[in-house]
N, C-alpha and C positions, 0 to 999 in steps of 0.2 A: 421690896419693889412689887406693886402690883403684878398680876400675872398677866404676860400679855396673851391676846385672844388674834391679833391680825399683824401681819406685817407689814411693816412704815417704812417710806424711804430713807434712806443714808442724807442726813442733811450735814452737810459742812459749811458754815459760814452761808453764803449765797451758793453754793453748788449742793445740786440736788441730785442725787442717784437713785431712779425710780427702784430698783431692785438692790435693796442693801448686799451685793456681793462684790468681791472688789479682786479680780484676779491678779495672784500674784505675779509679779516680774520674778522671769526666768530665764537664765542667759546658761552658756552662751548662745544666741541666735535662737532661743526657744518664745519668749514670747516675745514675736515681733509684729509686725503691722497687719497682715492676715488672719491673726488669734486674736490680736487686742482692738481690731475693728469690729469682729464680729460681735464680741460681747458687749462693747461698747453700744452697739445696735439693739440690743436685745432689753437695755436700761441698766447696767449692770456698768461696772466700771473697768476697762483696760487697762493695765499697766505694762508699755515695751519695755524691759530691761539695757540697761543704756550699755550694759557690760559686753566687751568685745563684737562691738557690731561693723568695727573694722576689717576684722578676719573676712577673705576670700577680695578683697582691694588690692590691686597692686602697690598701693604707697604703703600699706600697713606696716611692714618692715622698714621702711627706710621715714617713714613719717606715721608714727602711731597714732599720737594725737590727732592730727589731722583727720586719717581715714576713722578714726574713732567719731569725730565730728561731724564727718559729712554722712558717714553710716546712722547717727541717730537723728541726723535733718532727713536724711531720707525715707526712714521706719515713720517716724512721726507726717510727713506729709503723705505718705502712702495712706497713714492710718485717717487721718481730719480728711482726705477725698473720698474716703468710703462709710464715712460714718460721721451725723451730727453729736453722736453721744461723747459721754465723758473720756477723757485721753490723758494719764499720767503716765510718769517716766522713773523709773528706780535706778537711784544712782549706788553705790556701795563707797562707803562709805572708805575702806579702804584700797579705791584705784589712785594711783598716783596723776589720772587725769581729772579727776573728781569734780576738783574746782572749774573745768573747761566742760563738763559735761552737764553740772548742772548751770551755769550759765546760758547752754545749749540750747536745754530745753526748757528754759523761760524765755528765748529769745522764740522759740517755735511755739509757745502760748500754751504747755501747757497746763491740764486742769489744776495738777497734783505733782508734788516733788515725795518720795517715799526714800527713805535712808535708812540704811542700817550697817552692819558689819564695822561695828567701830559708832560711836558716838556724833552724832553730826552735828557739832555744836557750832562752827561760821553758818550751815545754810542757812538763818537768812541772809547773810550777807550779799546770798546772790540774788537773793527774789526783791530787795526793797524798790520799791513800786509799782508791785505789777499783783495782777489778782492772784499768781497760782499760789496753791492751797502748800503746806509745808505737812509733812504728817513723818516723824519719828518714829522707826521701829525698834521696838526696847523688847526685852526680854522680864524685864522686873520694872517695878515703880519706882525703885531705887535710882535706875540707872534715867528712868523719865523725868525724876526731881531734881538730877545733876542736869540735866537739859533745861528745865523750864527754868532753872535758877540762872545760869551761865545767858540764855535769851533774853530774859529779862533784865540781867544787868547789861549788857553788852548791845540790844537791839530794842529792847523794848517792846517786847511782841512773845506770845506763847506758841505752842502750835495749836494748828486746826483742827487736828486729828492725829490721833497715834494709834498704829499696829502694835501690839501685845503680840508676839510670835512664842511660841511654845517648843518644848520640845519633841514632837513629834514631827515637825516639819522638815522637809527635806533641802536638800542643799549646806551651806553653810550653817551653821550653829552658833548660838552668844549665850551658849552653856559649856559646862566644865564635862570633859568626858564622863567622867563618874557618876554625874547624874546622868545623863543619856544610857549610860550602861545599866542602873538600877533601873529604869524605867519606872518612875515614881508618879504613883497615882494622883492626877487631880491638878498637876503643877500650869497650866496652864488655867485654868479655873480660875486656883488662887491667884495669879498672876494679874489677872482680868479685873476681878474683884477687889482689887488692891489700889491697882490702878484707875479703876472709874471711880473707887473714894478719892485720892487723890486730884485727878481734875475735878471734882462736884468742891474738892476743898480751896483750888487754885485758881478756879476761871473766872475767877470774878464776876460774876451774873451772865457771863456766855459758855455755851455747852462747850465741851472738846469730846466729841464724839469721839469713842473705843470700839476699835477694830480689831478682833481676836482671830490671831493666825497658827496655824501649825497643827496637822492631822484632822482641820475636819472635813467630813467626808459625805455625810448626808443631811436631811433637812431637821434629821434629829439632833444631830450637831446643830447647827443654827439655832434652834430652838433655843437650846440651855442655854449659848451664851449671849442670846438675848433676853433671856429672863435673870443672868447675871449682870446686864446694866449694859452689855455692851449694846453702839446702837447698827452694827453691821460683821461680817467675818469677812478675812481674806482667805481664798483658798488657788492654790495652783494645781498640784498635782494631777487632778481630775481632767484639770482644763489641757493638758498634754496627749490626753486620749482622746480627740478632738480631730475632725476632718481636718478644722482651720488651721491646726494647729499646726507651720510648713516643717517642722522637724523629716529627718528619716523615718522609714518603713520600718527598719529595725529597731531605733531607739522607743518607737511605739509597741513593738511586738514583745521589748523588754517588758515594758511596763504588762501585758496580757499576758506575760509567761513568768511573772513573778510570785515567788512564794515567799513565806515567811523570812526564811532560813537565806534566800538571795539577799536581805538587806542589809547591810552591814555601815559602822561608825567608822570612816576613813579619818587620819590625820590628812589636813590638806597641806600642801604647801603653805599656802594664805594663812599659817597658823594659827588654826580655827578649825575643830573637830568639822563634818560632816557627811549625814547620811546618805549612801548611794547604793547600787545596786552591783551585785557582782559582776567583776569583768576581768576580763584576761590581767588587765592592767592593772585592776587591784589585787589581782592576785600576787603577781608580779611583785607588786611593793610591800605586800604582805611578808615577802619571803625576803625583804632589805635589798630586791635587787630597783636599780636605776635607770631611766632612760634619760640617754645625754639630752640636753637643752644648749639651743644656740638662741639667743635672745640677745637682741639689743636695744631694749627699750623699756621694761621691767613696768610692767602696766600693773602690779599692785607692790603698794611701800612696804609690806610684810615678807615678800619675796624673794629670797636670795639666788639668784639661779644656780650660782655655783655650786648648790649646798642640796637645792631641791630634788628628791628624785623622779621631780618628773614635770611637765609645764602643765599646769591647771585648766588655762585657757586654753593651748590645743587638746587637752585633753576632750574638755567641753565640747570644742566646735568638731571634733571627731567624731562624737556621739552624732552631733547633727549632722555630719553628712551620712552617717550607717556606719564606720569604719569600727566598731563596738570592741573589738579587741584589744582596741590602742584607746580606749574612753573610759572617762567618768561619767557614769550616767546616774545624775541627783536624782530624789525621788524619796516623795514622804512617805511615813510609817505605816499608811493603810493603803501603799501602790500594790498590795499582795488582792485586793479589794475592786480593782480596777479588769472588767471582765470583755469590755467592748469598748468598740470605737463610737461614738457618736458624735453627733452635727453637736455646734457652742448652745444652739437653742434647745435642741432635745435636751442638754444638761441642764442648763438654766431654769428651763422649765419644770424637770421635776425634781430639779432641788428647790424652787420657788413649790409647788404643789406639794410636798414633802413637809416643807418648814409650817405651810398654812396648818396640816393635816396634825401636825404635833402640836402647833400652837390654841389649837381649838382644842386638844385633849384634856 
């Protein structure tokens, strides 16, 4: 591939994202209507994570579903009143409300459906006739070519865009411990590279723009892997050390007080390795001890409560209110890299000033 010299917007089908950066969805309660308006503002593209945005509703207990529902109609209408820009929604692919959440958020319009943790092989099922964009996040081209093949016979449509997430990213993981523990050079790259041969082989004369996710961190990042073919990155982490970003004071001052040696590979309950940051609570679990779970409503199909030692989801929403002792606080491989807090546009801006400065090199 040519080398490029300037940076192009993120084209998908008819939606256009003036600043190829595409923030990642971060739950629970982490990227919601106040983070993913503002970068949406800036040209760049929001994603609220649709996962437990029931927590702190009084029905949430006695009606999951429900306050799951009306919590991501209302993240989503907060977010289209304060900003014309782009507005997607990440669903996970293993919540047991999945199928009600993304229906959700095609019924509130919008831009971009983003899936992962598990294979999301029905969603289109929920989009057929409406514009939002479908975009799969896989880890291998392997796991993208069991996708386009299963769409293609069943719906007759491919995706618009797909996330390549790596292992460096934080939160849940669609790798095997063992490689997250060797920390294996490059696997993302190949991943990337793999995958844009793959769509250039299957799009039949329409692009499927690649979005490469997981540990990058500066505009030097961007660079390479848009000189590896992809035509934009996703990145979260950064975006939590953010004014807008309405988390706690504490779950932000983890991330400024983190070091190498705090980050460590958790078994989640959600049977799915993932990276977080040390806290009382993983300690705790570290050492096989348990914190009882009363649950009646079991918001992902992986989850056994009675087995688990510990509830995932309060975990999360713990981090976000400060309560960090009793939390899992996710957080990618270069959160040790994260020194200050800044506005969404001061980051924007010189990871946009950054990516130009390497791209001209």
């Amino acid at each position: 591939m040519d080398k490029l010299k300037e940076l192009h917007p993120l084209v998908i089908g008819d939606l256009t994202i003036p600043i190829p950066i595409v923030q990642g969805g971060m739950g629970v309660q982490v990227s919601t209507a106040s983070l993913v308006a503002a970068v949406a503002e800036c040209g760049a593209a929001g994603t609220i994570a649709s996962v437990g945005l029931g927590y702190g509703r009084k029905e949430n207990d006695t009606d999951f579903v429900r306050a799951s529902r009306e919590g991501l109609r209302e993240q989503m209408r907060l977010a289209r009143s304060a900003t014309k820009g782009v507005v997607g929604v990440n669903v996970l692919g293993a919540l047991s409300n999945y199928e009600d959440l993304a229906q959700t958020a095609v019924e509130e319009k919008a831009d971009f459906l983003a899936s992962g943790a598990g294979l999301p092989l029905d969603l289109p099922g929920f989009t057929a006739g409406t514009s939002t964009k479908l975009i799969p996040i896989v880890s291998s081209a392997r796991a993208l070519a069991l996708i386009m093949k299963v769409w293609k016979k069943r719906y007759d449509r491919l995706p618009d865009a797909v996330i390549v997430e790596g292992p460096l990213a934080g939160g849940h993981l669609g790798f095997k411990p063992e490689v997250l523990s060797e920390a294996r050079p490059n696997v993302l790259q190949q991943a990337v590279a793999e995958v844009v041969k793959l769509c250039d082989e299957t799009a039949a004369g329409r692009e499927i723009p690649v979005i490469a996710a997981g540990g990058i961190f500066c505009g030097k990042d961007i660079a390479e892997f848009l000189r590896l073919g992809a035509r934009g990155v996703q990145i979260a982490t950064r975006f939590v050390a953010t004014h807008e970003c309405a988390v706690s004071k504490e779950f932000k001052q983890m991330y400024l007080d983190a070091k190498e040696e705090d980050i460590l590979i958790i078994h989640s309950p959600v049977g799915m390795p993932g990276r977080a940051l040390r806290t009382k609570l993983v300690e705790r679990s570290l050492r096989g001890e348990s914190t009882p779970i009363r649950c009646g409503y079991r918001c992902l199909k992986t989850c056994n409560p009675k087995e688990a030692p510990y509830c995932i989801a309060q975990a999360l929403f713990s981090a976000v209110r400060g309560d960090i002792d009793n939390s899992i606080v996710f957080a990618g491989h270069n959160v040790f890299r994260v020194k200050e807090i800044v506005s969404v546009k001061q980051l924007i801006d010189s990871l946009v000033a950054e990516t130009k400065a390497a791209l001209a090199q």
